[in-house]
C-alpha positions as CSV (number, residue, x, y, z in Angstrom):
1,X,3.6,-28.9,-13.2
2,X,3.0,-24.9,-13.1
3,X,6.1,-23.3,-14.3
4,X,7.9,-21.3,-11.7
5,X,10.6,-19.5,-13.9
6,X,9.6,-16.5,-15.4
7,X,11.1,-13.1,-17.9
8,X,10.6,-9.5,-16.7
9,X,8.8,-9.0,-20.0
10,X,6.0,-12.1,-18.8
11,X,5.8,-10.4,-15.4
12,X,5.4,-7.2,-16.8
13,X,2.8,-8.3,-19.5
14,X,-0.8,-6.7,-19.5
15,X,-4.3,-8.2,-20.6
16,X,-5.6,-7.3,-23.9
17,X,-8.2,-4.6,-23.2
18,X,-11.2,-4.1,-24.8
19,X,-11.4,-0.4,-22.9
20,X,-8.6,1.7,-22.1
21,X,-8.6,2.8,-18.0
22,X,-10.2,6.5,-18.8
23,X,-11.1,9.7,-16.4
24,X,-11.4,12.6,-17.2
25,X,-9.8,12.6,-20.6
26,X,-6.5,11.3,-18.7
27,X,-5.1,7.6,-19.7
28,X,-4.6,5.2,-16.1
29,X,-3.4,1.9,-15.9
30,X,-5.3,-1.1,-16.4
31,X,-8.3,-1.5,-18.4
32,X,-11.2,-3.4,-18.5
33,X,-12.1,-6.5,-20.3
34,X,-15.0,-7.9,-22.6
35,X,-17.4,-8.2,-19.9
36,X,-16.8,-4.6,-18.1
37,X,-14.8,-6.1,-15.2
38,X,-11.8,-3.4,-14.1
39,X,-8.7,-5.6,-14.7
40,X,-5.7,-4.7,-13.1
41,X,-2.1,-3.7,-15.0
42,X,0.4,-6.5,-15.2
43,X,-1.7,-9.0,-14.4
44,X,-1.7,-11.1,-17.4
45,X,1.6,-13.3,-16.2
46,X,2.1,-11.9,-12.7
47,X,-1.0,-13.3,-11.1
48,X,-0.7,-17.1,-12.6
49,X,2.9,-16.7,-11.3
50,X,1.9,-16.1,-7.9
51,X,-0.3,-18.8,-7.9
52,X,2.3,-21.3,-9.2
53,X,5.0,-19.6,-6.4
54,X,2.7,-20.1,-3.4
55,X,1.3,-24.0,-4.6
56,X,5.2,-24.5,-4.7
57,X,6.0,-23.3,-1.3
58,X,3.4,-24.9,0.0
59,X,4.7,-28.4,-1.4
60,X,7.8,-27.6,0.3
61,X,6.0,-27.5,3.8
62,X,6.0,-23.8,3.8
63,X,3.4,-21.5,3.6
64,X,2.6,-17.4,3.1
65,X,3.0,-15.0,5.4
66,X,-0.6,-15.0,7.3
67,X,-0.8,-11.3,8.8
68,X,-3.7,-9.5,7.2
69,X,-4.6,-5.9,7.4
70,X,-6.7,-6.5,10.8
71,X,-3.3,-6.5,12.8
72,X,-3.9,-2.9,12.2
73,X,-7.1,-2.4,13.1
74,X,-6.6,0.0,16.1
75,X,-6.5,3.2,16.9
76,X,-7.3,5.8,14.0
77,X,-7.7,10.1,14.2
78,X,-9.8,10.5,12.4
79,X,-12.3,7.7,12.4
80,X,-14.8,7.9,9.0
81,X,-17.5,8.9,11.4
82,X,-15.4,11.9,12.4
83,X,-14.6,12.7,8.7
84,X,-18.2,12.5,8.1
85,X,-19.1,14.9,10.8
86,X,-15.9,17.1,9.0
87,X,-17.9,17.2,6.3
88,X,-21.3,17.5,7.0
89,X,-19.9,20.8,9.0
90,X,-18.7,22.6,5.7
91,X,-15.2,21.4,7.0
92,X,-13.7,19.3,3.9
93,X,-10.0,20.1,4.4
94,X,-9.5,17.0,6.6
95,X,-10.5,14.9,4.0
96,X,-8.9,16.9,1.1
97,X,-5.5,16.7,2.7
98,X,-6.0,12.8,3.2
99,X,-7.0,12.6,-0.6
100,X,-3.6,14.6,-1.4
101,X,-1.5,12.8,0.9
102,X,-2.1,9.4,0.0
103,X,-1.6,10.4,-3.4
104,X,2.0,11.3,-2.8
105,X,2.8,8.4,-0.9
106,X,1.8,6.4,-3.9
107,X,4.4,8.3,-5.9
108,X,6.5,7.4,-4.1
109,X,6.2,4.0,-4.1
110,X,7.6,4.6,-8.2
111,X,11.3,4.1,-6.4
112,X,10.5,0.5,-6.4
113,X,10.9,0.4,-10.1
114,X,14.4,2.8,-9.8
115,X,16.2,1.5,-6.8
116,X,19.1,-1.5,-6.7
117,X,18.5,-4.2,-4.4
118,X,20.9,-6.6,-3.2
119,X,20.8,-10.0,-4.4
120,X,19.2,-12.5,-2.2
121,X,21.3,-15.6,-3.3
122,X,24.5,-14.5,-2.2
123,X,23.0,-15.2,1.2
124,X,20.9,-18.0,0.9
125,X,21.6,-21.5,0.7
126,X,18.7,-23.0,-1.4
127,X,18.6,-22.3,-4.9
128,X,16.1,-19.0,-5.1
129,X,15.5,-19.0,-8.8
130,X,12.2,-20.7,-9.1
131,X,10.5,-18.8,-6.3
132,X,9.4,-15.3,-5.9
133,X,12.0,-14.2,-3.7
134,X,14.2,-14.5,-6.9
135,X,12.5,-12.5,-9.5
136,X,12.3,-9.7,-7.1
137,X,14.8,-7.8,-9.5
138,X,13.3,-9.5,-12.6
139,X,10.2,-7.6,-12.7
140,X,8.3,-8.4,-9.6
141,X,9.5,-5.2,-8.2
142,X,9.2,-2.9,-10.8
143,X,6.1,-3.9,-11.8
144,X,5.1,-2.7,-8.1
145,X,6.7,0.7,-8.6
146,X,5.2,1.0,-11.9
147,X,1.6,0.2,-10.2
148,X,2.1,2.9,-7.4
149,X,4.1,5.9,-10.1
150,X,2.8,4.6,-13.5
151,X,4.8,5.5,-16.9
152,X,4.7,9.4,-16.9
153,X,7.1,9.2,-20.0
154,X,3.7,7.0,-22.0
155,X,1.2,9.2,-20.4
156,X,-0.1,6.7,-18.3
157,X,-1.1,7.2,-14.5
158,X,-0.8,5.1,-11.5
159,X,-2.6,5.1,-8.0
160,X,-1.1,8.5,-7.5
161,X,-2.9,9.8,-10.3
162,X,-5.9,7.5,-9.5
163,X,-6.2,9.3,-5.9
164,X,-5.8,13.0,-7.6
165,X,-8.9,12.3,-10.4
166,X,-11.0,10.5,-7.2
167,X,-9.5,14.0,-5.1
168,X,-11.3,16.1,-7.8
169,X,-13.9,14.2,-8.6
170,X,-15.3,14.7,-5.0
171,X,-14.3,17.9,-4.2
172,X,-13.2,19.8,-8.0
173,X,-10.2,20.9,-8.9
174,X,-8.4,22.9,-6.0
175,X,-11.0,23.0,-3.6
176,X,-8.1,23.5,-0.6
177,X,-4.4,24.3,-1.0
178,X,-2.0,21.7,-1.8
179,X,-0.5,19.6,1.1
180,X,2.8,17.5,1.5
181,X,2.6,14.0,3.4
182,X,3.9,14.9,7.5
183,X,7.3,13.7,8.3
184,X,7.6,10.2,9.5
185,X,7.8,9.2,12.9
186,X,10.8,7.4,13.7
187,X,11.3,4.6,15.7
188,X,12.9,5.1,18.8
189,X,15.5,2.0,17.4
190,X,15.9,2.9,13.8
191,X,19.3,2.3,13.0
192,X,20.0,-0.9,15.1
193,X,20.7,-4.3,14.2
194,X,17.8,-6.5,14.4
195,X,19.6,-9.0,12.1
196,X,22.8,-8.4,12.7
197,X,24.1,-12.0,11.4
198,X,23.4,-11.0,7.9
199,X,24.8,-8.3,5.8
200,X,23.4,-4.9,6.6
201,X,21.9,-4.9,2.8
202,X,19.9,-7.9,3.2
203,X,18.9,-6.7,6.4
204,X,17.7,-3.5,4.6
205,X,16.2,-5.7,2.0
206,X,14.3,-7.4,4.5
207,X,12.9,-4.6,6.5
208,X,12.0,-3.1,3.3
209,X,9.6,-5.7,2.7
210,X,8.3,-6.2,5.7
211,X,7.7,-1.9,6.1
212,X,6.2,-2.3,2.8
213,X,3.7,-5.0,4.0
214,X,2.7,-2.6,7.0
215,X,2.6,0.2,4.6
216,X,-0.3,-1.9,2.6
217,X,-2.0,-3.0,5.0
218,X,-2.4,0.4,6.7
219,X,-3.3,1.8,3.6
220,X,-6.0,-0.6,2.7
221,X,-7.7,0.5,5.8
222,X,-7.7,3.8,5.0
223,X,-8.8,3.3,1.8
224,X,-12.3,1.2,2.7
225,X,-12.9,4.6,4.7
226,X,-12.4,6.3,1.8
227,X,-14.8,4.8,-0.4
228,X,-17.2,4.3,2.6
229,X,-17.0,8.4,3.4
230,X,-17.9,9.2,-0.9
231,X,-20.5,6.7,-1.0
232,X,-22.7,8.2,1.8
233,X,-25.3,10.1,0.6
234,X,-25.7,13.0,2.7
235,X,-22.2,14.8,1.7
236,X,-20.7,16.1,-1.2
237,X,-24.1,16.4,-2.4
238,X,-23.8,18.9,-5.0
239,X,-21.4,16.4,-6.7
240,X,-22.6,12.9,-5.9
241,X,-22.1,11.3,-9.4
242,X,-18.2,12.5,-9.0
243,X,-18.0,11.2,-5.6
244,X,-19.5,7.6,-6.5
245,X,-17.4,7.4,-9.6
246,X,-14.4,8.7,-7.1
247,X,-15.2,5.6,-5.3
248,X,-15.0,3.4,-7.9
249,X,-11.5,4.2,-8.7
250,X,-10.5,3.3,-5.3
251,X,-12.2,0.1,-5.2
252,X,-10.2,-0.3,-8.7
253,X,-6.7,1.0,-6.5
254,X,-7.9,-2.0,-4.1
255,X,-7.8,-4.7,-6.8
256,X,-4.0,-3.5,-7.4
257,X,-3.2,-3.5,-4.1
258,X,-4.5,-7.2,-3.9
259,X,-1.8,-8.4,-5.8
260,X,1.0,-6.3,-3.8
261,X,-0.6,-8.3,-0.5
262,X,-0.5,-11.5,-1.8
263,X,3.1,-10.6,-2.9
264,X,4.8,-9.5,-0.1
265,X,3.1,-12.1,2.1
266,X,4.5,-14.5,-0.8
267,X,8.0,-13.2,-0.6
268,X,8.2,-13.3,3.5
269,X,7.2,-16.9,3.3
270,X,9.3,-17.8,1.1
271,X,11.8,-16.2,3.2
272,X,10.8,-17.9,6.4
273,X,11.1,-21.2,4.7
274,X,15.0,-20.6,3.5
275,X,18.2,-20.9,4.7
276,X,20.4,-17.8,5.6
277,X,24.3,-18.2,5.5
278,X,25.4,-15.8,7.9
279,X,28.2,-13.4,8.4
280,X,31.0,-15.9,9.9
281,X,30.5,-18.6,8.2
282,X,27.6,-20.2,9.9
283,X,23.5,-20.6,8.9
284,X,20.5,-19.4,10.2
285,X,16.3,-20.3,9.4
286,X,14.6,-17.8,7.5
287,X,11.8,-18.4,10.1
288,X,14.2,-17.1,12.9
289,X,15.3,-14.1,11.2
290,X,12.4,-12.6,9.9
291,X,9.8,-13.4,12.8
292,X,12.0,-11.6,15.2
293,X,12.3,-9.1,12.8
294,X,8.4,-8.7,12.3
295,X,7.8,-8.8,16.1
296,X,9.4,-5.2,16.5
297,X,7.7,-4.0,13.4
298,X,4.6,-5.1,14.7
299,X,4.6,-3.5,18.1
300,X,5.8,-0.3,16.9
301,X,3.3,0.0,14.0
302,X,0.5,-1.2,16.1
303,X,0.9,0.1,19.4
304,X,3.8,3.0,20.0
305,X,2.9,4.5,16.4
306,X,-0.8,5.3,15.9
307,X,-1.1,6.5,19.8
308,X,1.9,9.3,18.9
309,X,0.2,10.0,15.3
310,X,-3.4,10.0,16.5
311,X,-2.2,12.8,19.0
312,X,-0.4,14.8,16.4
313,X,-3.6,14.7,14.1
314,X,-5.6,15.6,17.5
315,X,-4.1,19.0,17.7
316,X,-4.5,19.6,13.6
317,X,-8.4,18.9,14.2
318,X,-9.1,20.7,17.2
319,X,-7.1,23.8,15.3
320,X,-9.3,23.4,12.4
321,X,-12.6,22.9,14.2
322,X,-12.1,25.5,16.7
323,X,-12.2,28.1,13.5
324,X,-16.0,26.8,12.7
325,X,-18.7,29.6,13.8
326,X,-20.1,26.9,16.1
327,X,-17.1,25.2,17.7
328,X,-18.4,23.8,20.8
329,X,-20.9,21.6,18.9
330,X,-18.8,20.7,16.4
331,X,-16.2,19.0,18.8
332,X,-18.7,17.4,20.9
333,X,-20.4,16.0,17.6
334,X,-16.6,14.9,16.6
335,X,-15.7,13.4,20.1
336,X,-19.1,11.4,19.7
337,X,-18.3,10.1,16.5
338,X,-15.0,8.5,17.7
């Protein structure tokens, strides 16, 4: 039988490389092994644990969360055809910015490894210590944060560092000014109760992982447009070898990402399939709790969302394009490409 218990060393364990992850004279994580394959960091333990998690939960009856990135798979501003036509039109900014941006929300995601999380078994019935769900603060967790910050203090990137090199691979160094991620748009209900039977912590905890699944999954479509945009061959032609190597590194960000996926829809099945004791004494399914939870996150991320964000990035295009020497064709080449 698979072992299920595992040390935050094991989980935070790395393959042995036989090339260190290298661009541009500047040390990222993961490396890659005898036979060339990209392998990615933390992987060594944390994948074979996964494996052994989910065959567990699955001989419990349960089974891993099944929403994919296609629940997203709506409206976007801009599409990679209207990037494209961005580009082709000496107007890189656009792209640049989406470069920069996602960058920074990587680095972000390094609070994973800093922030205090509740612990799950106070409020669960079941014993939690041979599934995921109960090594989220043994290493699971900050091995995420580590992959989205990496380890500044040992010189080594992370997909925020990844996205810069690919940035200025593409485009070279400072090609348009620097740019901050926009400010979130808030849900009209952020703030109330969803869960209201638990503590307000595990609720957190909860919406934290599911947000964090929606945050993957949009970011995994943005990031096949990304690679799809650098590998076509009639832009950024003064620097193609960049651009396909920028690609590359993406497709390597994607590998990580993989594991975060599997993870999260790991750690929501887990908690589907557990009992929750609730705030007067009583018990509620996992099932109940976080699929009522998900519902709201759903509609709002797939519906109410991209609609207000697609406008906003409207008006930001139209600005831009409406400054090109030949604005009128621009646009209608833009609109076409939608």
């Amino acid at each position: 039988m698979a072992r299920l218990v595992y040390s935050q060393d094991e989980l935070l364990a790395d393959h042995t490389y036989a090339e260190q992850h290298m661009v541009c004279g500047q040390r990222l994580h993961g490396g890659f092994l005898k036979d060339g394959a990209y392998q990615p960091p933390r992987s060594l333990v944390r994948e074979p644990a996964l494996d052994a998690w989910e065959a567990a939960l699955q001989a419990r009856g349960g089974k891993a969360f099944g929403a994919t990135a296609q629940l997203l798979d709506g409206v976007r501003m801009p599409t990679a055809a209207q990037q494209l036509v961005l580009l082709r039109n000496g107007l890189g900014e656009s792209f640049w910015n989406s470069l920069t941006i996602t960058g920074k929300i990587e680095a972000r995601g390094r609070l994973l490894a800093e922030m205090t999380f509740p612990d799950l078994q106070d409020v669960i019935v079941e014993n939690i210590s041979e599934m995921a769900i109960g090594h989220l603060k043994k290493g699971l967790l900050l091995a995420h944060g580590l992959d989205e910050g990496g380890e500044p203090d040992n010189g080594i990137g992370g997909h925020d560092a990844m996205w810069f090199a690919a940035r200025d691979l593409a485009f070279g160094e400072g090609a348009f000014p620097d740019v901050d991620p926009p400010e979130n748009i808030g849900r009209p209900d952020a703030g109330t109760r969803l869960v209201p039977e638990v503590p307000a912590e595990i609720e957190g905890m909860v919406s934290f992982l599911a947000n964090l699944l929606i945050i993957e999954f949009r970011a995994e479509l943005g990031f096949a447009d990304s690679q799809h945009i650098l590998r076509t061959s009639d832009v950024f032609r003064n620097r193609r070898e960049g651009a396909e190597l920028a690609a590359e590194i993406i497709g390597r960000i994607r590998v990580d990402e993989e594991i975060h996926v599997r993870s999260l829809n790991i750690y929501l099945g887990e908690l589907r399939s557990v009992t929750f004791q609730t705030i007067d004494g009583a018990t509620v399914s996992g099932a109940a709790l976080i699929d009522r939870f998900w519902a709201g996150l759903v509609h709002w991320a797939t519906v109410k969302q991209p609609a207000i964000a697609a406008a906003e990035q409207r008006k930001v295009l139209e600005d831009r394009i409406a400054k090109h020497t030949d604005a009128g064709r621009v646009l209608a080449e833009f609109d076409a490409a939608a």
